[in-house]
PATOR-366448 format. One record per residue (C-alpha): residue in three letters; y, x, z. Coordinates in Angstrom, 2 decimals, m for minus. Layout:
N
SITE  resn       c2       c1       c3
SITE   ALA        Y        X        Z
...
//
This chain:
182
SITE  resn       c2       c1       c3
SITE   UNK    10.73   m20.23     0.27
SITE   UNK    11.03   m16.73    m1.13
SITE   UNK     8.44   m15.15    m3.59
SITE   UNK     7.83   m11.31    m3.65
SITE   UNK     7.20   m10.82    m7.55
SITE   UNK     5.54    m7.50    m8.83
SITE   UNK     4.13    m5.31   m11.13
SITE   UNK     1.79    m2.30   m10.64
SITE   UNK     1.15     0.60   m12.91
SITE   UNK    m1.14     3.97   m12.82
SITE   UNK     0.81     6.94   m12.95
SITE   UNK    m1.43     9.21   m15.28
SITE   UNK     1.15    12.32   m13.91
SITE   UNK     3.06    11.92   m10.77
SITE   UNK     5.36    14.86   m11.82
SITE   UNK     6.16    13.47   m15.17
SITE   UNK     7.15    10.01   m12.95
SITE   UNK     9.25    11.50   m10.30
SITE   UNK    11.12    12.97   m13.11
SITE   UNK    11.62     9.91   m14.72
SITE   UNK    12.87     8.30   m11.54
SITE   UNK    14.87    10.56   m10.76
SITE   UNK    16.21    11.16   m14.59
SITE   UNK    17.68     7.54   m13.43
SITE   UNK    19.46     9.02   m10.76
SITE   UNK    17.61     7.08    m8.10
SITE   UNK    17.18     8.02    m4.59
SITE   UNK    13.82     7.67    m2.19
SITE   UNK    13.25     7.18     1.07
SITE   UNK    10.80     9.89     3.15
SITE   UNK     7.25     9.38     2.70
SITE   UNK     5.78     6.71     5.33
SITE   UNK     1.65     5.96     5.46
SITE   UNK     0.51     2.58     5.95
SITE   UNK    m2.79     1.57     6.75
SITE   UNK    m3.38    m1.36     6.02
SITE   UNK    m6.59    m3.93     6.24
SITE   UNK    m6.91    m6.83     3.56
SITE   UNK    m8.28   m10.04     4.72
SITE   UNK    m9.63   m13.06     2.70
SITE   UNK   m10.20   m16.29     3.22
SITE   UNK   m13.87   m17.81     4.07
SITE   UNK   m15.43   m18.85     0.86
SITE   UNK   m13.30   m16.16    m1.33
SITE   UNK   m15.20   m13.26    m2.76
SITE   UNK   m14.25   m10.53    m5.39
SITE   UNK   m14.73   m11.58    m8.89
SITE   UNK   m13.13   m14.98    m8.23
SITE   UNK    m9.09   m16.18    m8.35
SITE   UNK    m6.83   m15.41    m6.13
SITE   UNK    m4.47   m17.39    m7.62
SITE   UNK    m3.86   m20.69    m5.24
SITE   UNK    m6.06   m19.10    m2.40
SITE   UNK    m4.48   m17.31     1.00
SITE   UNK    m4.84   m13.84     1.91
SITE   UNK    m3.60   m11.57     4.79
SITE   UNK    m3.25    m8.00     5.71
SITE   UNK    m2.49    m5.82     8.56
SITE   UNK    m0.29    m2.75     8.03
SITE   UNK     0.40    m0.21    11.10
SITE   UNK     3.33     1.96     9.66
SITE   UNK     5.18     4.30    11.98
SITE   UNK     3.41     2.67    15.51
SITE   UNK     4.30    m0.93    14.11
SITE   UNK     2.11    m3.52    12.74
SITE   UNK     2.85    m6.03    10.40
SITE   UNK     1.21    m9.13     9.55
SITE   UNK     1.61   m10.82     6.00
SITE   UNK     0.07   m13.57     4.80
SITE   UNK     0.10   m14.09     1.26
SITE   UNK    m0.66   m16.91    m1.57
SITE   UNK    m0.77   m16.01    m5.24
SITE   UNK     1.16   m18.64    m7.34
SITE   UNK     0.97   m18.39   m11.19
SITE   UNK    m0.85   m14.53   m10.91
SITE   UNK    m1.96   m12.05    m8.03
SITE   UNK     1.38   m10.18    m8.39
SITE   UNK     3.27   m13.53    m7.81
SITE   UNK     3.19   m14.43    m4.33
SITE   UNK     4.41   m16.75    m1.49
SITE   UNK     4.78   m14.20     1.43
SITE   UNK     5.33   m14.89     5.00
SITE   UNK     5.96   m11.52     7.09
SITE   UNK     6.35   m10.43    10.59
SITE   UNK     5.67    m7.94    13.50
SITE   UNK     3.11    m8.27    16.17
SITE   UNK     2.70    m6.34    19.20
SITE   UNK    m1.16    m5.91    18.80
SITE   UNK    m2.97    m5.28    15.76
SITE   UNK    m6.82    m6.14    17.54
SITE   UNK    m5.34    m9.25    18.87
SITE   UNK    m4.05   m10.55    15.58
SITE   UNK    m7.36    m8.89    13.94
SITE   UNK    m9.39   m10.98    16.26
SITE   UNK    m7.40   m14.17    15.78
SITE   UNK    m7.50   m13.94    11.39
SITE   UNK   m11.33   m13.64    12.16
SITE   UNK   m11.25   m17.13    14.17
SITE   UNK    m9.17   m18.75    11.79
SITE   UNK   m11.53   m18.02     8.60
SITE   UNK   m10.05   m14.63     7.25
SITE   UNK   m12.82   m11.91     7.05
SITE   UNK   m11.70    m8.22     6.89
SITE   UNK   m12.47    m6.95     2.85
SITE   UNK   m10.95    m3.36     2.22
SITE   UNK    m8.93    m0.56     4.07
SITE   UNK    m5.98     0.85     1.84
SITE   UNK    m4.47     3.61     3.17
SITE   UNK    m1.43     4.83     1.33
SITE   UNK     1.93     7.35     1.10
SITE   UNK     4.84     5.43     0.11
SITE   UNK     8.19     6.99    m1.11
SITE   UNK    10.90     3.53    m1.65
SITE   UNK    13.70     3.47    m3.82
SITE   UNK    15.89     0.37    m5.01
SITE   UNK    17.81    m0.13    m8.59
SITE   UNK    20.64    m2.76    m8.14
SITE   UNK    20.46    m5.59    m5.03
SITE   UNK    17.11    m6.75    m6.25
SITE   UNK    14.58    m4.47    m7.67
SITE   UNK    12.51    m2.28    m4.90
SITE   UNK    11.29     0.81    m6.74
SITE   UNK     7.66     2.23    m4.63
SITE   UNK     5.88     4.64    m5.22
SITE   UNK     3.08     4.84    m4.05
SITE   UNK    m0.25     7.85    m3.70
SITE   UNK    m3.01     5.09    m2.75
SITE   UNK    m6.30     6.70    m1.04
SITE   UNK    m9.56     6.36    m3.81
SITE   UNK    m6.91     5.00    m6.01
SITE   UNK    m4.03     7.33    m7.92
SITE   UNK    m0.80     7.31    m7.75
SITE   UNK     1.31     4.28    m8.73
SITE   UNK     4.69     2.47    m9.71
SITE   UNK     5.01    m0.28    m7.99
SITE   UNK     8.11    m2.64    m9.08
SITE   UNK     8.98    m5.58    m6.52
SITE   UNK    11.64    m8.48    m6.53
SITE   UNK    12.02   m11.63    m3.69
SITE   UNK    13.35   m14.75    m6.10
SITE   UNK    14.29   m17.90    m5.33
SITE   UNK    12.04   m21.27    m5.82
SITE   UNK    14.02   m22.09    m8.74
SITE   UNK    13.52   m18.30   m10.57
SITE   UNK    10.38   m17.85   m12.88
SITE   UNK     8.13   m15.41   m11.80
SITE   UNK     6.46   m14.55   m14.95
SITE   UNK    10.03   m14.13   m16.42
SITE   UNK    10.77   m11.36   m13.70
SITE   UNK     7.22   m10.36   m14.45
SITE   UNK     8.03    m9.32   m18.35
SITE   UNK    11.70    m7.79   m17.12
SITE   UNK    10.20    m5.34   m14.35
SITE   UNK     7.62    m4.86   m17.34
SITE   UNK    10.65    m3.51   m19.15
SITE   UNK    12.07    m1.31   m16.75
SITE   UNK     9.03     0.58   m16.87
SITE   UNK     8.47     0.63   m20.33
SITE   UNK    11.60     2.06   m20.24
SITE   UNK    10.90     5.29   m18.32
SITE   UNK     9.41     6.41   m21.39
SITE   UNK     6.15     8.07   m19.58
SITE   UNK     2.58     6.93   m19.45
SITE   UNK     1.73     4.62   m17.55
SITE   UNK    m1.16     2.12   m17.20
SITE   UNK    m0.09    m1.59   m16.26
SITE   UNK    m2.80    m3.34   m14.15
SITE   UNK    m2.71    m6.74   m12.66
SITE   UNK    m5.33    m5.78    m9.96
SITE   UNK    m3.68    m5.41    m6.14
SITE   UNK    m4.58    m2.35    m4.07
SITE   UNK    m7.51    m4.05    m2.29
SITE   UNK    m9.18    m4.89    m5.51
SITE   UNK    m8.31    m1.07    m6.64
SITE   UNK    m9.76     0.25    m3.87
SITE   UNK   m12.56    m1.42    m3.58
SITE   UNK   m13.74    m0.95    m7.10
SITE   UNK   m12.71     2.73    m6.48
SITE   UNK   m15.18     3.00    m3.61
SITE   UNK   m17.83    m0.13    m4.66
SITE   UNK   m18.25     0.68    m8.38
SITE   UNK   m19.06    m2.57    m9.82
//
């Protein structure tokens, strides 16, 4: 099984970012949107863990959906992740419903995708109630520590020299205490 390890950081100024970025030399994709509905688990609520519990979202991104399911392992930016198309995003709504999942926030987002090296997936990413944000991804291996790749995407970013805000919150939670203050 593959992991999808990440960190996720506030850009303070997009400008200053893309500069950065691109000071590197790397290239991005176009901008896509994604729309995309989080799902929990029955019995899960904000304010508890993630970690060990199993989550799922819906993404519709240029007429396809996607279904993921994911399960935090040592943080919420260290996942298992199982991912693949369906034909019908109610249908697949209506089935996480009868299997336990309950719908929890909408995050709509631009995304602009870059890559350094074989590995490392460079996003960035203008999230709606949210801000803009570097998002640094890697897929390891069961035998590759994910808090290891953790502190080395942490250093890539450091890196850039800019401000930026680490957070350890995913988009849903972002969102929702963007449009729920607490």
């Amino acid at each position: 099984m593959h992991r999808e390890i990440e960190v996720k950081y506030r850009a303070r100024d997009a400008n200053e970012l893309w500069l950065a970025l691109h000071a590197r030399g790397m290239e991005f994709s176009s901008v896509i949107r994604q729309d995309d509905q989080a799902y929990a688990e029955s019995g899960w609520q904000y304010g508890m863990s993630k970690v060990g519990r199993t989550f799922a979202r819906l993404r519709t991104q240029d007429g396809r959906h996607i279904f993921t399911l994911k399960r935090p392992t040592v943080n919420e930016q260290a996942c298992l992740e199982f991912e693949t198309e369906v034909s019908d995003r109610e249908q697949m709504h209506q089935a996480l419903v009868n299997m336990g999942f309950y719908p929890t926030v909408r995050i709509v987002k631009t995304r602009r995708t870059g890559s350094v090296g074989e590995r490392l997936t460079v996003c960035v990413d203008e999230v709606e109630h949210a801000g803009v944000f570097l998002e640094l991804e890697e897929m390891i291996g069961p035998g590759e520590s994910g808090l290891a790749v953790q502190a080395s995407l942490d250093t890539f970013a450091r890196s850039l020299g800019i401000d930026l805000e680490r957070t350890t919150e995913t988009y849903d939670s972002l969102v929702r205490l963007a449009i729920v203050p607490a």
